[in-house]
N, C-alpha and C positions, 0 to 999 in steps of 0.2 A: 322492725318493719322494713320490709323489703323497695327504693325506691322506685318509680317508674320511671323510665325511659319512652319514652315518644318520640315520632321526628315528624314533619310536618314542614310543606311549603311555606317558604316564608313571602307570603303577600307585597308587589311592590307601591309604594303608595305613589300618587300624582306628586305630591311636596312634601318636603318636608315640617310643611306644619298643617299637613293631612290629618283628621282625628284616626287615620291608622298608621299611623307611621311611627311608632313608638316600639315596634317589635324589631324595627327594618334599624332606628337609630341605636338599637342594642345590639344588633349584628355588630355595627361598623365598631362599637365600643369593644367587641368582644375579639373583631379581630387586632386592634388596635394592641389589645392588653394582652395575646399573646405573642404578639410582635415584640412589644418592650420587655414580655418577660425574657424571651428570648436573645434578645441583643442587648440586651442592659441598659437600652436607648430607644430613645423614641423619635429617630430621624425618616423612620420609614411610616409614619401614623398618618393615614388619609385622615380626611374629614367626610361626612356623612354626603355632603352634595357632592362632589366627586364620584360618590361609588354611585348615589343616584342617577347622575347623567350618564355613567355606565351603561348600568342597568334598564336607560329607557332608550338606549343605543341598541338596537335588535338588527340593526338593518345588514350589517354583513357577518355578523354571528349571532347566534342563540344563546343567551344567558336565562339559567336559574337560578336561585337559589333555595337551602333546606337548612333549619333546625333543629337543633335536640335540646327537649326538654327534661330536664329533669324535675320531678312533680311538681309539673307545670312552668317553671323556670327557664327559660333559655340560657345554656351554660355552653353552646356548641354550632357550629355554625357551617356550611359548606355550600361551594359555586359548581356547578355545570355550563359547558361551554363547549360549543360544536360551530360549526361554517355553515353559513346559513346560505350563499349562493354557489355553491356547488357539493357535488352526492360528495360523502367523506365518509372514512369506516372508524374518526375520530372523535373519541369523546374526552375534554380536558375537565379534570377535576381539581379541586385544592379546598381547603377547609383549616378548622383547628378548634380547639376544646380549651376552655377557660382553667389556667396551670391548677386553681382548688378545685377542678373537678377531673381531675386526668384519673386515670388506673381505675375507672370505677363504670367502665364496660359503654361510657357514653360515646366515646370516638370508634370504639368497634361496630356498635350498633350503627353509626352514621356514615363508617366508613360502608360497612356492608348494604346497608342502604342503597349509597350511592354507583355502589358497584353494580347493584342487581339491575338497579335506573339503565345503565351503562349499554350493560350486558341485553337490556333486551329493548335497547332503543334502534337496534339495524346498523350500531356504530360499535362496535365489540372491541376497537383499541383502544383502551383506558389511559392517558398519558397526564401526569404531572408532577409535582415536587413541594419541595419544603424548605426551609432555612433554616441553618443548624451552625453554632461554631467551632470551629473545625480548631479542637483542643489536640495540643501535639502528644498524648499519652495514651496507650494504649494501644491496641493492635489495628492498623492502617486499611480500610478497604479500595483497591484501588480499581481505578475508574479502568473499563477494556479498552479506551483510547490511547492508554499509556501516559495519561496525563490528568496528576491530581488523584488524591485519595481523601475519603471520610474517614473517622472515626466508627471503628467497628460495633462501637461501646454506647454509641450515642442511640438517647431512646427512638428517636426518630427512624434510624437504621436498624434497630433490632425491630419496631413496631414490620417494617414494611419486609423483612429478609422472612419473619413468621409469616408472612401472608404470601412467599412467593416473589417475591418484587427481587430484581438485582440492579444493581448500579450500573448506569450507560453513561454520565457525563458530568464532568465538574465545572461548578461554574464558581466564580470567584468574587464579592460583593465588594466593592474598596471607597472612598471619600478623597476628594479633592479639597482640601482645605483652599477656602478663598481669602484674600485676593493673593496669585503667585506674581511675585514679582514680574515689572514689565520688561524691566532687562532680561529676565532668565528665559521668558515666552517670545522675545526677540530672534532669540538665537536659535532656538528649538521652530520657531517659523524659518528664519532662512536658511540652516542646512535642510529643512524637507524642501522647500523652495527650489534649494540648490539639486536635490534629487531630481527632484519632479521635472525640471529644465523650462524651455522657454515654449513646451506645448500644451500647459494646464494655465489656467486662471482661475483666482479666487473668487465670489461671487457671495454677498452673507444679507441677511434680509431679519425682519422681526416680525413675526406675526403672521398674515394671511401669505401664500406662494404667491411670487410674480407671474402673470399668466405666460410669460413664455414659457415659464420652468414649468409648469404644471406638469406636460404629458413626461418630462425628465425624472421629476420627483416620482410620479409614480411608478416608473417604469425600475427606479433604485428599489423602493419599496417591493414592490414585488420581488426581486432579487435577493430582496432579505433574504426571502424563504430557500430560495434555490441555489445561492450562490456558498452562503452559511453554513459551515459544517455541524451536521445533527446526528450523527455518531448513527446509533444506530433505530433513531429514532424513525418514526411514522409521521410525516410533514409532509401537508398540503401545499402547494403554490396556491400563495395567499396572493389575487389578483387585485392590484389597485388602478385605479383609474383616477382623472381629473375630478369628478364629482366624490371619490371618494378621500379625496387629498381634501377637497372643500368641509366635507361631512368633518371628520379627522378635525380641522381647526375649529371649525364652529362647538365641537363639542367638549374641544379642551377650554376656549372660551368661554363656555356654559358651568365648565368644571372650576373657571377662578385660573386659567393657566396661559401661557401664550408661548409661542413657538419663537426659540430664534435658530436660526438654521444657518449654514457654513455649507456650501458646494465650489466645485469644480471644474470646470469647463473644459474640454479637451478643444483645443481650441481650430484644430483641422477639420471639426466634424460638424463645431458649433452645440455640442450635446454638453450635457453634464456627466460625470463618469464615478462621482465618489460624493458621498455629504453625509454630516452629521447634525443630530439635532436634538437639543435641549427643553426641554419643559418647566418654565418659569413661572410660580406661582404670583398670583396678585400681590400675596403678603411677602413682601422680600426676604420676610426673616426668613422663613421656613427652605426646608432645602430644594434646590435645585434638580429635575432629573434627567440623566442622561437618556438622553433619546437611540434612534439607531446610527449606530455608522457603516459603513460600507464603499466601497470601491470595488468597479465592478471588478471581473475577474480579470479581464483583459487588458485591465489597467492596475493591476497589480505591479508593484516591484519599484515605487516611485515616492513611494513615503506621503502619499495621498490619505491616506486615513489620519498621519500625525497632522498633515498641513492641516485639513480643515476643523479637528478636535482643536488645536492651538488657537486656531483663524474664529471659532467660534468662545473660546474662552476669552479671548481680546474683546471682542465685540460683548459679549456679557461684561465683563470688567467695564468699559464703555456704559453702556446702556442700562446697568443694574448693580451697580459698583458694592450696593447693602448686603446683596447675596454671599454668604459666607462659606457653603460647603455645595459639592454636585457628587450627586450618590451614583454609581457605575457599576455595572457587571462587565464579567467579562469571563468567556470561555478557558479552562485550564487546557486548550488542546493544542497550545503552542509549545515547540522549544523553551526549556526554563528562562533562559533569557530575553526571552521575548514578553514575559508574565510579569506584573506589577508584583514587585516584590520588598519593596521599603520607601518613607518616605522619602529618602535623598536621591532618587533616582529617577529617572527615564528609560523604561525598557521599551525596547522598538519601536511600532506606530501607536505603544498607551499612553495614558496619562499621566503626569507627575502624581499618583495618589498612595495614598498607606492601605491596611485592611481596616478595615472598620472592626472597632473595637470593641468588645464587652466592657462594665465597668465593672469596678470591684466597689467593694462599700465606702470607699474615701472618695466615689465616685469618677475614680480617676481612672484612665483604660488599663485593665490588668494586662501585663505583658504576657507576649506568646500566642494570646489570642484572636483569630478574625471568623468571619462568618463566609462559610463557602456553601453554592450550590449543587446540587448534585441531582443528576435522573437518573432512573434506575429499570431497565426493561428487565429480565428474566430470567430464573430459576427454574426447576423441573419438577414435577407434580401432574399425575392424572387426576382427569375430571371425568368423569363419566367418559361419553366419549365423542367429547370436546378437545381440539387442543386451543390452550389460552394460551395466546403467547402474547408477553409482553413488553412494552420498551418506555421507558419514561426518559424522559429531560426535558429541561426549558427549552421554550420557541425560541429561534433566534429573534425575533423581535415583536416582540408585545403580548406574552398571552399571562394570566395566574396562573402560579403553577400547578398542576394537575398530574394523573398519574396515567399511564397509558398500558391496554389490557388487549389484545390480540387475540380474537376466538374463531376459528374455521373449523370445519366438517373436519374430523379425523380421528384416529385410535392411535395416535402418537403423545408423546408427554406432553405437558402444557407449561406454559411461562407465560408471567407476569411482572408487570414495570410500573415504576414509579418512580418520582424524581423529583430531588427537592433542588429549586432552582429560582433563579432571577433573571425577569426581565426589563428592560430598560425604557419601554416603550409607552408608556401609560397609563399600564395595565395593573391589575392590584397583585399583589405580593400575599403568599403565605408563609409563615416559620416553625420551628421546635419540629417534634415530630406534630406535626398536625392532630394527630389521631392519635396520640400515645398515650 
């Protein structure tokens, strides 16, 4: 007997102990469990109120979500996400399919779904990604920035090269094991200290922004979008304001999280010029996430991004001393040595971190392995006579990843993107091939 496939909106409830919230608590379980199957680990695992206060967070983007059923079973699950205060031709997608139910047509049916959603929402660029470990055998695809390559072999990358999709950008997923020694973060603060010279100041805070800082912070935040290199992505200048700095903490506090933050000051101008920042769960066991960093462009070349990551791990060490790991992305679009690349090292303005590891069944992390992100814009194919063109990668700071889908009036070939990627910013995370 042939099963069915369905897919259907998945209802948000008010609470979780809603009498309808039991479909929505299977989502989060479902993405959960192809997380772990994925990374051999379960460092990246929300909890269900997290993704709820998300989801009742409308106010400066559009979230959906949809599942697949299989007769009647929910075995598959996927997010829609678009920019709710200003016109955008972008739709971000991400999903993933429970690993006993893969190959058996539930992630095509939902992928295609989602795409049709996409395609005739008035937002025709489909951008998003996946997480995948980027196992060193096999033949390499490499990213058009010239930096960082997937696995050609991985189901993820076969799933999305059949639909059209090409690789635009590699993103790189790594762990900070805590506590690092106070001497070693001594020395790594004052030669950036010593770069930076005597026109920057430190400046670190926990929880809500100081109102001086506010119009500073947001004005970094916005720069995310603009200053971040997005390969050949389709990125909105994501506009933040004081009240949206405010919204922003109240809802990680809703979520069980708190902010601690490390800036900058440039001290001739009295502004802030670079900060990075952290998201600390209530439960200290659990890991730590890296937030965004950034210095702006003008103030580049001064080892401002190492100061205030270092200046902000001191202050956590301080203030949270239980927390044991802080989970990081980071673009593969730098010089190799400027890329986190083993634990015993410090490359340029990152973090002392390793790859995060797969385990093997002695549960121990099998060697050679970490988990890299990647987006993926487009390949050549006619559509009627459409062209799709596409671009995928991760936001630079905060989105799920999602796939990105490019369609205008033409009789020219069409391409399409997707991209499987990390973001550091609050925002949920998908892995494997999502749909594979």
């Amino acid at each position: 007997m042939t099963a069915t496939i369905t897919i259907d909106a998945l209802a948000i409830p008010d609470a979780l102990d809603s009498p309808d919230a039991a479909d929505f608590a299977r989502v989060v379980q479902i993405r959960n469990a192809y997380l772990e199957q994925s990374l051999e680990t379960d460092v990246m695992e929300v909890d269900a109120q997290e993704v709820l206060v998300g989801m009742h967070d409308q106010a400066w983007s559009h979230k959906r979500r949809y599942v697949a059923r299989l007769d009647g079973e929910i075995v598959a699950e996927a997010a829609m996400e678009w920019e709710a205060t200003i016109p955008t031709n972008v739709t971000w997608l991400g999903g993933g399919v429970l690993p006993g139910y893969r190959n058996q047509g539930v992630g095509t049916k939902l992928f295609d779904h989602m795409e049709a959603l996409a395609r005739a929402s008035g937002r025709p660029v489909i951008q998003g990604g996946a997480i995948h470990a980027n196992i060193a055998t096999g033949e390499p695809l490499a990213s058009p920035t010239g930096f960082g390559t997937v696995p050609a072999d991985d189901p993820g990358v076969r799933f999305l090269r059949k639909r059209w999709y090409t690789l635009e950008q590699v993103y790189r997923i790594s762990v900070l094991d805590l506590p690092v020694l106070s001497a070693t973060l001594a020395v790594h603060r004052e030669a950036a200290e010593a770069k930076a010279g005597t026109e920057y100041r430190v400046h670190t805070w926990i929880g809500p922004t100081p109102k001086r800082w506010l119009d500073d912070i947001a004005l970094l935040s916005t720069r995310m979008a603009t200053d971040a290199p997005s390969a050949g992505l389709e990125i909105d200048e994501d506009v933040w304001d004081a009240a949206r700095i405010r919204a922003q903490e109240a809802r990680a506090a809703r979520a069980g999280r708190v902010h601690f933050t490390a800036a900058v000051e440039h001290l001739p101008t009295g502004q802030l010029v670079a900060f990075n920042g952290v998201l600390v769960p209530d439960n200290r066991q659990r890991p730590v996430q890296q937030g965004p960093t950034l210095a702006l462009k003008e103030h580049r070349g001064h080892r401002l991004g190492m100061l205030v990551k270092v200046a902000n791990i001191q202050q956590l060490a301080e203030h949270s001393p239980e927390s044991s790991l802080i989970i990081t992305g980071r673009r593969s679009d730098r010089e190799s040595g400027q890329i986190i690349r083993d634990e015993a090292s410090w490359q340029g303005p990152t973090l002392l971190c390793r790859p995060v590891r797969r385990r093997n069944r002695t549960g121990r992390p099998a060697p050679g392995r970490h988990v890299s992100l990647y987006s993926v814009p487009c390949c050549q194919r006619r559509h009627r006579s459409s062209v799709i063109r596409a671009g995928s990668a991760v936001t630079p700071c905060s989105r799920k990843y999602v796939t990105t889908l490019r369609m205008s009036r033409s009789s020219r070939n069409c391409a399409s993107g997707l991209s499987h990627g990390f973001t550091a910013c609050g925002k949920s995370i998908r892995t494997g091939c999502p749909f594979q």
